[in-house]
C-alpha positions as CSV (number, residue, x, y, z in Angstrom):
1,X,-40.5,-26.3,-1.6
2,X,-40.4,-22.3,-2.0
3,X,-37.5,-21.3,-4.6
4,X,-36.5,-17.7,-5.9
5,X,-37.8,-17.9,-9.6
6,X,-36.6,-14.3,-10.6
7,X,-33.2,-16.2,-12.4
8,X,-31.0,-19.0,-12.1
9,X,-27.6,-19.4,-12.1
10,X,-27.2,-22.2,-14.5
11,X,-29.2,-23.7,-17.0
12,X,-28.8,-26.8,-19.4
13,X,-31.0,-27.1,-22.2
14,X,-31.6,-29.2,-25.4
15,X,-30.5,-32.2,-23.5
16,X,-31.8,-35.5,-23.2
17,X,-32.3,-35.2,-19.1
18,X,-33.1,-38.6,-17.6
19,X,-34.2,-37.4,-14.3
20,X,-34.4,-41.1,-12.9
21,X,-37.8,-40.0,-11.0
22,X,-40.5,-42.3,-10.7
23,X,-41.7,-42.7,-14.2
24,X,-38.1,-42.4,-15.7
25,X,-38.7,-39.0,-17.4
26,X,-36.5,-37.9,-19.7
27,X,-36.9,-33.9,-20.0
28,X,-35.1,-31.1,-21.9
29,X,-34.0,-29.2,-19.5
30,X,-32.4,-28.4,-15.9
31,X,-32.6,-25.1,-13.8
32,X,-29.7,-24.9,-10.9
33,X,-29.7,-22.3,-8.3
34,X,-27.3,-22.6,-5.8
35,X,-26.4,-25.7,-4.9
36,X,-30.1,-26.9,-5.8
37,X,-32.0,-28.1,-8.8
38,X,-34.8,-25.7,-9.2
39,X,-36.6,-26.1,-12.6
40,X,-37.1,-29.9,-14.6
41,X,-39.2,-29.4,-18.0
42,X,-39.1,-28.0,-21.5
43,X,-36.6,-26.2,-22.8
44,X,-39.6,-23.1,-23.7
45,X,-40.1,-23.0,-20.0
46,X,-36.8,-22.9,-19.0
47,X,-36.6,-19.6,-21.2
48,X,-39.2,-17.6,-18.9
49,X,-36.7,-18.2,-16.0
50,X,-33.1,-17.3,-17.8
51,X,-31.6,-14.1,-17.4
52,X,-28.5,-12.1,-18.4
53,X,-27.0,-13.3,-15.7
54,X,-27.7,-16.9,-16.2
55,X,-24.9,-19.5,-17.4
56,X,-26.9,-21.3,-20.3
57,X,-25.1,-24.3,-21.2
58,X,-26.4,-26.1,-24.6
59,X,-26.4,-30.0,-24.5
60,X,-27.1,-30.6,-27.8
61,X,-28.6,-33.3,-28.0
62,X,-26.3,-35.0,-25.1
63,X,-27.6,-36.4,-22.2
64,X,-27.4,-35.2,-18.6
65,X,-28.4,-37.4,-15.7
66,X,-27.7,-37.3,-11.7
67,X,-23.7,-37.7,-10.8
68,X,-23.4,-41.3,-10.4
69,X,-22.6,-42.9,-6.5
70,X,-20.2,-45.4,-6.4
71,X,-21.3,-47.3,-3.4
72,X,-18.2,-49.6,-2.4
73,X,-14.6,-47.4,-3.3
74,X,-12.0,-47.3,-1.5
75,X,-10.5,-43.8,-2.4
76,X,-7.1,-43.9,-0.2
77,X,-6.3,-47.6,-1.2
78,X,-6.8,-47.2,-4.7
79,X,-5.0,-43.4,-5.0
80,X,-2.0,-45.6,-3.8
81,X,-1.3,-47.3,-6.5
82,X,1.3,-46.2,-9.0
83,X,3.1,-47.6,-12.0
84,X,6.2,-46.8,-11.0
85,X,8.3,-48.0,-8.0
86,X,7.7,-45.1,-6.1
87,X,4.2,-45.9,-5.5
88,X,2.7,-46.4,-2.3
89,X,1.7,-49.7,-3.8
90,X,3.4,-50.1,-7.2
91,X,0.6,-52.1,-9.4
92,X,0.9,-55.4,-11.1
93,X,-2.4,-55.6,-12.8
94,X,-2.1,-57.2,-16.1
95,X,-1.4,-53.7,-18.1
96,X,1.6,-53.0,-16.0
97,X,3.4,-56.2,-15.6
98,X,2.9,-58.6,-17.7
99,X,5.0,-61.4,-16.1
100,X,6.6,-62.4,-12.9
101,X,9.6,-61.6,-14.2
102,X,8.6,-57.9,-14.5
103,X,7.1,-58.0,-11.2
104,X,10.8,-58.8,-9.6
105,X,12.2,-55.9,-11.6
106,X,9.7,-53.2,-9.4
107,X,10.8,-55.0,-6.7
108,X,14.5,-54.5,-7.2
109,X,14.2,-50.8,-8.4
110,X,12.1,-50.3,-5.1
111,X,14.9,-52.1,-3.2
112,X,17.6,-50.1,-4.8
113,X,16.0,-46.3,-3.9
114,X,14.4,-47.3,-0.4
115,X,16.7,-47.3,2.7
116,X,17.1,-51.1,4.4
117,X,14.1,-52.4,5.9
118,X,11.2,-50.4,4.2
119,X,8.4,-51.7,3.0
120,X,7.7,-52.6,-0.4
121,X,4.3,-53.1,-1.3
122,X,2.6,-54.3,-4.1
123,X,-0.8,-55.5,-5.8
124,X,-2.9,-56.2,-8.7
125,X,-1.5,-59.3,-10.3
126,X,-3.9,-62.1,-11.0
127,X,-1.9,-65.6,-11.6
128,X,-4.9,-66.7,-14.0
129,X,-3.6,-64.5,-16.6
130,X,0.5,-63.5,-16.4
131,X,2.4,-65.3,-18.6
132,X,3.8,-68.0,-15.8
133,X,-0.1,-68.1,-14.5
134,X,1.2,-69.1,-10.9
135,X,1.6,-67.2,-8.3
136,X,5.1,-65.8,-7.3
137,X,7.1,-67.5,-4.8
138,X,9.1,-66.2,-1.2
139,X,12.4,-67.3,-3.4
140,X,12.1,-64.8,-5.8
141,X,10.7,-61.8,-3.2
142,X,13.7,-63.3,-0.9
143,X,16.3,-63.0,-4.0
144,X,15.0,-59.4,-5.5
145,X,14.7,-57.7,-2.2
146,X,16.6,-60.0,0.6
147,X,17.0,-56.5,3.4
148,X,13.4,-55.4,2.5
149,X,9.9,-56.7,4.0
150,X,7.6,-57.4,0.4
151,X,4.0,-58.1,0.1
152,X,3.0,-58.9,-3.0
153,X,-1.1,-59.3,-3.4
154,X,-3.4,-60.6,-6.1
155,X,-6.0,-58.4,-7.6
156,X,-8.5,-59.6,-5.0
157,X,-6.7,-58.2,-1.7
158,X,-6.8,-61.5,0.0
159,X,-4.2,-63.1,-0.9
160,X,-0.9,-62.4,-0.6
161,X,3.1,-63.7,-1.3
162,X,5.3,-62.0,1.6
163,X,8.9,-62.6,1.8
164,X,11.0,-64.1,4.5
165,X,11.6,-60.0,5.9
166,X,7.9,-59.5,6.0
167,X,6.8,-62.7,7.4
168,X,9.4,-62.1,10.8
169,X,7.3,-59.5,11.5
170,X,4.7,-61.5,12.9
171,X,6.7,-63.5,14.2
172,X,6.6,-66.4,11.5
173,X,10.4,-68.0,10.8
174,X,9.7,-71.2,10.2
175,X,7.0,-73.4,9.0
176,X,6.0,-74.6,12.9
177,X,5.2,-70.8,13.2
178,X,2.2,-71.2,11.0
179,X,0.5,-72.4,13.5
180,X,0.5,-69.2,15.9
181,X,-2.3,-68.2,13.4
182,X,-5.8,-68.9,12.2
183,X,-5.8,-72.4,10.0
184,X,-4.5,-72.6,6.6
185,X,-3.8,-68.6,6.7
186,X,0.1,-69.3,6.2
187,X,0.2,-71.8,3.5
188,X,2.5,-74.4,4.1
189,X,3.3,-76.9,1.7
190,X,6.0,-79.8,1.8
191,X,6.6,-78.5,4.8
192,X,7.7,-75.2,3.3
193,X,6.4,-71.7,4.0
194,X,5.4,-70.9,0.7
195,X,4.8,-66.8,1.6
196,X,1.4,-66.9,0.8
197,X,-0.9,-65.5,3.5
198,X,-4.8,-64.9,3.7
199,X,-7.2,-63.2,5.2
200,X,-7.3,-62.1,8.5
201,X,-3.5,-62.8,8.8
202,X,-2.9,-61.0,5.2
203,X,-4.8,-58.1,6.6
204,X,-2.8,-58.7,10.0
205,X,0.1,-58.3,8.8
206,X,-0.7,-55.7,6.3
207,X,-1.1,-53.3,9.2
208,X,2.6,-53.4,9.5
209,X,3.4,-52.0,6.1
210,X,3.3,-48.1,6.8
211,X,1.4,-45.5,4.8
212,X,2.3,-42.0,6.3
213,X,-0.6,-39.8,6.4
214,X,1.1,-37.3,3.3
215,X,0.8,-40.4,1.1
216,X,-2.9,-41.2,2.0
217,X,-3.5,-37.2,1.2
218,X,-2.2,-37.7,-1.9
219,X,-3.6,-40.8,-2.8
220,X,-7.2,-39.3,-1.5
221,X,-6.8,-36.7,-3.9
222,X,-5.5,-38.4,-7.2
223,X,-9.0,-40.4,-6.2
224,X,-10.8,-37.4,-6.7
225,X,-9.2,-36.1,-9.9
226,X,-10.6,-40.1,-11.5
227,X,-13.9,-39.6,-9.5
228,X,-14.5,-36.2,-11.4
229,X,-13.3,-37.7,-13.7
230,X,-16.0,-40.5,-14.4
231,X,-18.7,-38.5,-13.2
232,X,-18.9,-40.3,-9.7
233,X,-20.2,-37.6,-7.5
234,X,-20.3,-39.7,-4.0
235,X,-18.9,-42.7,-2.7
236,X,-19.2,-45.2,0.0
237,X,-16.0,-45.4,1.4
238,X,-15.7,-49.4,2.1
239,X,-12.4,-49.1,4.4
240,X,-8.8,-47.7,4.4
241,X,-6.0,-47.3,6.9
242,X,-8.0,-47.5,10.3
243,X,-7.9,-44.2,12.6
244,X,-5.8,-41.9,9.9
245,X,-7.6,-42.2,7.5
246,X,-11.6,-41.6,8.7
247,X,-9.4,-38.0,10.6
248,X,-8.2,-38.2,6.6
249,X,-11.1,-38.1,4.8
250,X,-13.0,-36.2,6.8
251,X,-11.1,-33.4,7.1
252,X,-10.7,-33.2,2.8
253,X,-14.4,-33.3,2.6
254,X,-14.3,-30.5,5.5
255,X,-12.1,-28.1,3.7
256,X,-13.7,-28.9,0.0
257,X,-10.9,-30.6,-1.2
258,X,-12.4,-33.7,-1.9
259,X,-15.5,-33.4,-4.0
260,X,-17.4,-36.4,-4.3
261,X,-19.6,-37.0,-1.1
262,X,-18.3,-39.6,1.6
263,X,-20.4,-42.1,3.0
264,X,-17.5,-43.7,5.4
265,X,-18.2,-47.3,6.6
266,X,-17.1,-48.0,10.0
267,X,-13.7,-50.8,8.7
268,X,-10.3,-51.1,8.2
269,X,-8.1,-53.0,5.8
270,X,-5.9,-54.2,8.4
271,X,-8.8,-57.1,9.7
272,X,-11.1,-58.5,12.0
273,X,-9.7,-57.2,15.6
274,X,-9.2,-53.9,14.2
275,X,-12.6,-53.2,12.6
276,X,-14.4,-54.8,15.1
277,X,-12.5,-52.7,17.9
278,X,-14.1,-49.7,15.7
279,X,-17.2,-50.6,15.4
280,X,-17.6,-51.7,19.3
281,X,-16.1,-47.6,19.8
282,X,-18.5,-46.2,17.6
283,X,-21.6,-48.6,19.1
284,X,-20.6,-47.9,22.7
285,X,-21.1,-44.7,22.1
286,X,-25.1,-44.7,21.4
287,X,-24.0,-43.1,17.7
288,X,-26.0,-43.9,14.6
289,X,-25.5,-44.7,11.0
290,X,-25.8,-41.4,8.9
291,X,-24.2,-38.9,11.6
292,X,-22.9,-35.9,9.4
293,X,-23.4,-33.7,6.6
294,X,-23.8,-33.6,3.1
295,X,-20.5,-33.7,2.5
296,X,-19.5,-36.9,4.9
297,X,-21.4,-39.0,7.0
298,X,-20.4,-42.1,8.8
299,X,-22.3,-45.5,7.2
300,X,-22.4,-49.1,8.0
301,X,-20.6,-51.1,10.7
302,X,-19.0,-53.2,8.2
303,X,-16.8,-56.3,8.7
304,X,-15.6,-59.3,6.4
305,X,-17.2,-62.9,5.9
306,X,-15.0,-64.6,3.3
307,X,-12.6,-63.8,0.2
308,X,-13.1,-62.5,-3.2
309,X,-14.4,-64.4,-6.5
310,X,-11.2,-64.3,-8.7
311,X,-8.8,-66.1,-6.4
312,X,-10.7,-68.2,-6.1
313,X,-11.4,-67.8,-2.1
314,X,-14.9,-67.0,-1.4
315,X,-17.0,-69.3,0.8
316,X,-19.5,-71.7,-1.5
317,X,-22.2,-73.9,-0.6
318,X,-20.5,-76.4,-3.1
319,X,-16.6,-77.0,-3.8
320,X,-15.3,-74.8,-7.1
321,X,-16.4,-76.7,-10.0
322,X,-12.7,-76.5,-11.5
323,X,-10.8,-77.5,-8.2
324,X,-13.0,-79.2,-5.2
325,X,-10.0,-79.1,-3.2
326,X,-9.5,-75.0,-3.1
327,X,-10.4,-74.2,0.5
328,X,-12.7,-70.9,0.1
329,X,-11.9,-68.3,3.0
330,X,-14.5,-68.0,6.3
331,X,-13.5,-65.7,8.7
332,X,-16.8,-65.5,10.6
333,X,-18.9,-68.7,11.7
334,X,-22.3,-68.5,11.6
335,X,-23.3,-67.7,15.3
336,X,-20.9,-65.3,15.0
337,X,-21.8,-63.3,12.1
338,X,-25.9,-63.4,13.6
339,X,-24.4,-62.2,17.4
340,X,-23.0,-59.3,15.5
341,X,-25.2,-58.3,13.1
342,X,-28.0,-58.4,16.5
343,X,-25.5,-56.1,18.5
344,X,-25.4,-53.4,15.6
345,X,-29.0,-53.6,14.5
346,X,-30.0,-53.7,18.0
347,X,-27.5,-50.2,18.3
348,X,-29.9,-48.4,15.8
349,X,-26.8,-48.9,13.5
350,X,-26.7,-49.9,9.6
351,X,-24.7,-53.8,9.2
352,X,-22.9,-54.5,6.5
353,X,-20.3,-57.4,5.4
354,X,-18.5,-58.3,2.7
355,X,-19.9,-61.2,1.6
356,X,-19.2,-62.9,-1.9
357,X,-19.9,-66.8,-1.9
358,X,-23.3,-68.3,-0.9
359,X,-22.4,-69.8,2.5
360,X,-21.2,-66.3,3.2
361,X,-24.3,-64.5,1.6
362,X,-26.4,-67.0,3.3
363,X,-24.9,-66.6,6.9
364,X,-25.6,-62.6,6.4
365,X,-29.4,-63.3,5.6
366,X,-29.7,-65.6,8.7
367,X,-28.3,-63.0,10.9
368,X,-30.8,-60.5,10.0
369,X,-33.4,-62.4,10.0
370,X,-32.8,-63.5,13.8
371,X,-32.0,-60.0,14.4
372,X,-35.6,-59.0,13.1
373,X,-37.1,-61.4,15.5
374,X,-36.8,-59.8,18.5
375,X,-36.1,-56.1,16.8
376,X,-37.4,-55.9,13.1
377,X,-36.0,-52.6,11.1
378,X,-36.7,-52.6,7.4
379,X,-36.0,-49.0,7.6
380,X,-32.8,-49.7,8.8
381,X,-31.7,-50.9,5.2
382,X,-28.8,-52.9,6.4
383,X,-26.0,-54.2,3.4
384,X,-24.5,-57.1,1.9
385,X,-21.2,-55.8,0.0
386,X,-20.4,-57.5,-3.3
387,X,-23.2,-59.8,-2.4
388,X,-22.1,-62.0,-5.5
389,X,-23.2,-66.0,-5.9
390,X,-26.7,-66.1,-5.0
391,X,-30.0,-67.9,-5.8
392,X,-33.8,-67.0,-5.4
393,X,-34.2,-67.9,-2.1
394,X,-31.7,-65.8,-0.8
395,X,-32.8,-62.8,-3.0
396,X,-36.2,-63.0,-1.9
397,X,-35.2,-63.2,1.7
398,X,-33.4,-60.2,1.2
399,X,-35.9,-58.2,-0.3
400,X,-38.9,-58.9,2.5
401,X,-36.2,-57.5,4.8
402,X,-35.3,-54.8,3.0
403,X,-31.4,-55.3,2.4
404,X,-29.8,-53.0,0.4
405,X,-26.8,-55.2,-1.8
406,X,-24.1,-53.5,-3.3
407,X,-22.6,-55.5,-6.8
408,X,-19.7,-54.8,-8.2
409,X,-20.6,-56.0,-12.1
410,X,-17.6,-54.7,-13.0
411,X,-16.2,-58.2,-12.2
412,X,-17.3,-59.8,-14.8
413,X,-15.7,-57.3,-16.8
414,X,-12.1,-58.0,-15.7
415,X,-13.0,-61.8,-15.1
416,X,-15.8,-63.0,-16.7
417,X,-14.3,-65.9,-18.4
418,X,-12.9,-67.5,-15.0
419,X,-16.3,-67.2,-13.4
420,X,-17.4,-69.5,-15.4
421,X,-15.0,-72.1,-15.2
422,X,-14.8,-71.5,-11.3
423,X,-18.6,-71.9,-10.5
424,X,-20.0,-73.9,-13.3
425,X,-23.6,-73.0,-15.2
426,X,-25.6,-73.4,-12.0
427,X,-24.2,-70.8,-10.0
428,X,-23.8,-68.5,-13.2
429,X,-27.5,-68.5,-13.5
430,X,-27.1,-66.1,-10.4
431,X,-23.9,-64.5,-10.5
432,X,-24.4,-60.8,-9.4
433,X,-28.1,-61.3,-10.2
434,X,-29.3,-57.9,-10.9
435,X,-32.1,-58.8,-12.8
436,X,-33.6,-61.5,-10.2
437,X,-32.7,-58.4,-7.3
438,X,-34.8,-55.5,-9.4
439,X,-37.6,-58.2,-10.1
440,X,-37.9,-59.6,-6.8
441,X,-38.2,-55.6,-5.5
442,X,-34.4,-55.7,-3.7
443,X,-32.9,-51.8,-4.0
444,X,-29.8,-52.9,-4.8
445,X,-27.1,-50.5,-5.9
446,X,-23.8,-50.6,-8.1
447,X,-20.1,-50.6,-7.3
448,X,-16.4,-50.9,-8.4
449,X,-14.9,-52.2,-5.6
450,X,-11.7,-50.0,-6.5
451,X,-9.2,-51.2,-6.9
452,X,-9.9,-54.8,-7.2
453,X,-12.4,-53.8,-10.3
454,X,-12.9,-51.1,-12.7
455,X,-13.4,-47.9,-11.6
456,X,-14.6,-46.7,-14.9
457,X,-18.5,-45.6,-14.9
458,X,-19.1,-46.8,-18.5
459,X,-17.4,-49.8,-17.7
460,X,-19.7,-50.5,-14.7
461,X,-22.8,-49.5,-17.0
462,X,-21.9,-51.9,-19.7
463,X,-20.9,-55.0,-17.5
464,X,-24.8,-54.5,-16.2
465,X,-26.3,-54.4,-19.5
466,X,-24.3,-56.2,-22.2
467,X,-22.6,-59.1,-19.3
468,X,-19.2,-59.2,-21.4
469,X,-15.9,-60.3,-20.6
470,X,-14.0,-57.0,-22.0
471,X,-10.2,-59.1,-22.0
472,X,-11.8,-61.2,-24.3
473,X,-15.1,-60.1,-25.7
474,X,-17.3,-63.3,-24.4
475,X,-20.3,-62.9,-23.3
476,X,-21.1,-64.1,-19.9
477,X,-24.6,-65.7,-18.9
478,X,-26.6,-63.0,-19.9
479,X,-29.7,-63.7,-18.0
480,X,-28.9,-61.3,-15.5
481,X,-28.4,-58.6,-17.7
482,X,-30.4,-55.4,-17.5
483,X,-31.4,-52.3,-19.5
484,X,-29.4,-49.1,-19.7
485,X,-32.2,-46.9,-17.6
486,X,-32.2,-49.8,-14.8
487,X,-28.5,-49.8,-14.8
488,X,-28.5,-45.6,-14.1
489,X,-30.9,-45.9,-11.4
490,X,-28.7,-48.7,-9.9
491,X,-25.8,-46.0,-10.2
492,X,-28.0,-43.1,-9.1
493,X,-31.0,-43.6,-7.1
494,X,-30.7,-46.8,-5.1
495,X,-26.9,-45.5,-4.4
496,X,-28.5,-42.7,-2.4
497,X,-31.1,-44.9,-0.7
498,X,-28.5,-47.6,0.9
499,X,-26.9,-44.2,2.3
500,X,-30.8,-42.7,3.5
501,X,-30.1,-40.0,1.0
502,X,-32.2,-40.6,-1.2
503,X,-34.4,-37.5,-0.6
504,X,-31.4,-35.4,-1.0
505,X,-29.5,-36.7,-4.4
506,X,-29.9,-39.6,-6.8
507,X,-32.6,-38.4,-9.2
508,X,-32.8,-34.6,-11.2
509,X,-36.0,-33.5,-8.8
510,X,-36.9,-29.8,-8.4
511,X,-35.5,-29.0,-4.6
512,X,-32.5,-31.8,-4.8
513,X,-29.1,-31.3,-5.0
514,X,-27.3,-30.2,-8.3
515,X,-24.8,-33.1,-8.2
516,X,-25.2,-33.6,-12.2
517,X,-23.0,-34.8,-15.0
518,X,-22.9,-34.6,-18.8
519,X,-22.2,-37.2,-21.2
520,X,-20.8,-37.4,-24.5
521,X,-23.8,-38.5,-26.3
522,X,-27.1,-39.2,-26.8
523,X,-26.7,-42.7,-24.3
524,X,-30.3,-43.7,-25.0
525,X,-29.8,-43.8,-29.1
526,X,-26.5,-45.1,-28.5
527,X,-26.2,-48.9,-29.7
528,X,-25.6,-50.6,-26.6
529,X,-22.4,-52.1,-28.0
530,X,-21.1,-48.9,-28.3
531,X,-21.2,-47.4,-24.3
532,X,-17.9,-48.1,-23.8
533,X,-17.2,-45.3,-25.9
534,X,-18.9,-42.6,-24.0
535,X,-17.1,-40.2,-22.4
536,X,-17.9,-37.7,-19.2
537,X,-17.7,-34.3,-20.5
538,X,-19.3,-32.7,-17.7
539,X,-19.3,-33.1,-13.7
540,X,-21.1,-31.1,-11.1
541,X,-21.1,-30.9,-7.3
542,X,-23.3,-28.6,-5.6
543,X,-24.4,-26.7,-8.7
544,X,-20.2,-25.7,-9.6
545,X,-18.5,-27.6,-12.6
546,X,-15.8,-29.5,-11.0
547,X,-15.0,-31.1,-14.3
548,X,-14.8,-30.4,-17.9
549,X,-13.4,-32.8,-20.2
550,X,-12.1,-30.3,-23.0
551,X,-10.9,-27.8,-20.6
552,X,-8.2,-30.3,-19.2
């Protein structure tokens, strides 16, 4: 690749670079020219190309390495949430309400300022850890708000406590109603509706709730400002509000608005009929995974397996160890989830599913693996999202295939402790198994999963190499742990390959573009107890600082 040498633009020097090339070369110094990286090497040679006109920016001592790619985010849904009863979705997570009881006092400021029959919705509380540690009931929704429709989810987005308001939406008025609906999706019990919904029906009856397309602008863009923020210079977009938001986000990225580059999976929040009425669209019309620019291109044809891992609710091979009797969530049979994975690899078309539990994980393998019998595309690097409870088998399944997992370690972060009790020793052994994926050859990438996990980039950095419970400092089986360079190439590298980027970004490479970030410190003399306390100071996207941290 031919480059103008006479200067460049910007120049960062007495660094500790890791370029994550290859070898995992860690170099002094970066030339940027344009939007492109034009010079890797010593700081003495960077000198013979640096000019008056060049913007010389001194590290020292700090290190740079490629803007990280967040490869499952959901930018809109997570820019909703506010602490406030304002918000679009007002959060409950532990730091903002601590108990049920202030939980029901959002909900009656919300009722107070919102006219008669709005929506009120809500998420992020996890009944393993409020003070009550149950979940809240259709009572006290009915009695905060009674001329308001509430939904009020866990931390995992598949489960869910409507009121009385919100349930007559559907249709659902008494307990017989239940039955209009998929199995065990409206929890009866004692032959009361108890308000708690999952699943397909949640995300059924989510669609209801109404975000107008000013509040998913906004939410897009306070999702830019943390991106920047944390040095996440592209994401995969795993889903929003259906149609509005993919005319949303692509438009931002359009007009240079949003910053970080959008990889859009093909999959809507509000369930099964919906994203499989997009994906069908998008198949039909003999498009292809990776249609776009550099700025947005359209990704997998994504749909959802089973629930999430702190519910519990994800579909095992084996009951919970704490409770047998927990039904886990499967919203896909077997011969359902191999027909479909066959249509869209078939199309030419990247698959992906959100698949947590074995069973789940284990349907997903199947289904390519009949798809690759007749039509065999290792090049087609299909998905498994969150891709969580695992064992060898299955990882080396995945790797002769060539799937491309994304993990979410911040999980174990926010919920370590629980895991364990939940899935005993066993299935710990292989709980996002990142070390038995990079051994076994699998190009797995790295993921918050926002907002059901942390979208913080040191937090996803130490989860991958320290395997700590950060609420209460525990370690959690560490044999999956990795090293700090294997978690930035996770973060970096493979990110770009599950998108087919990985020629353009991922790695600091002479002709690749300058999506770069600076960090507070020297990260690879930093004791690995201590990442939590490095900072972003730097971000860049397309060779222009988007970010400084002292200049805020």
């Amino acid at each position: 690749m031919n480059f103008d040498f006479s200067y460049v633009d910007t120049v960062f020097k007495n660094g500790k670079i890791i370029t994550v090339d290859k070898k995992d070369t860690i170099e002094e110094a970066v030339g940027i020219k344009g939007n492109k990286i034009v010079f890797v090497g010593s700081n003495e040679d960077i000198d013979k190309i640096t000019d008056e006109k060049t913007k010389v920016i001194d590290l020292n001592g700090k290190t740079l390495c490629p803007g990280f790619i967040d490869t499952h985010y959901h930018p809109i849904l997570n820019g909703f949430f506010g602490n406030d009863e304002d918000a679009a979705i007002i959060n409950t997570g532990y730091s903002n309400c601590k108990s049920i009881q202030d939980i029901l006092a959002l909900i009656r400021k919300a009722a107070e300022k919102r006219p008669v029959g709005q929506w009120i919705s809500l998420m992020g509380y996890d009944q393993n850890r409020i003070e009550e540690k149950r979940h809240i009931t259709i009572k006290e929704l009915d009695e905060a708000a009674p001329d308001h429709p509430v939904q009020c989810m866990r931390t995992c987005g598949h489960v869910c406590i409507y009121n009385s308001k919100a349930l007559e939406t559907i249709g659902v008025f008494t307990p017989a109603d239940a039955a209009k609906y998929a199995k065990d999706e409206i929890v009866v019990e004692n032959g009361k509706l108890t308000g708690m919904v999952k699943d397909h029906t949640h995300f059924y009856l989510w669609s209801k709730v109404v975000y107008t397309d000013e509040q998913q602008i906004e939410a897009a863009m306070k999702s830019n400002q943390l991106l920047m923020e944390n040095g996440i210079t592209s994401v995969h977009d795993a889903g929003e509000c259906d149609a509005p938001s993919y005319k949303i986000m692509q438009r931002l990225c359009r007009e240079g608005k949003f910053k970080p580059r959008v990889y859009m999976m093909l999959h809507s929040i509000f369930g099964k009929p919906v994203s499989m009425e997009d994906n069908s669209h998008f198949l039909a019309l003999g498009l292809e995974s990776g249609i776009g620019d550099e700025h947005f291109r359209i990704g997998t044809c994504k749909f959802m397996i089973d629930g999430g891992t702190s519910g519990p609710s994800c579909a095992t091979r084996e009951p919970y160890s704490h409770d047998p009797n927990i039904p886990g969530i499967l919203g896909w049979s077997r011969e359902e989830t191999a027909d479909y994975i066959k249509m869209i690899n078939d199309a030419g078309c990247q698959a992906s599913a959100h698949a947590v539990g074995d069973l789940a994980i284990e349907f997903m393998v199947e289904g390519f693996e009949k798809a690759f019998e007749t039509n065999p595309r290792l090049s087609a690097r299909h998905r498994i999202e969150h891709c969580t409870i695992v064992d060898q088998d299955l990882i080396e399944r995945m790797a002769k295939m060539n799937i491309c997992p994304s993990c979410n370690p911040g999980f174990i972060a926010w919920n370590g402790r629980n895991y364990t009790k939940f899935y005993g020793e066993k299935r710990m052994a292989y709980f996002t198994a990142l070390r038995s994926m990079i051994d076994a050859g699998v190009m797995v990438s790295i993921a918050s999963d926002a907002p059901s996990g942390p979208v913080s980039s040191m937090a996803l950095i130490d989860a991958c190499v320290n395997r700590t419970d950060r609420v209460v400092n525990e370690p959690v089986d560490q044999r999956q742990a990795i090293s700090l360079l294997e978690a930035i190439r996770l973060y970096t590298y493979n990110g770009a390959y599950s998108s087919y980027e990985e020629e353009l970004k991922g790695s600091i490479e002479v002709g690749k573009l300058a999506d770069l970030i600076v960090l507070s410190e020297d990260i690879l003399s930093l004791p690995e107890d201590k990442l939590l306390d490095v900072r972003v100071d730097l971000t860049m996207i397309d060779g222009i600082v988007e970010y400084e941290r002292y200049s805020e």
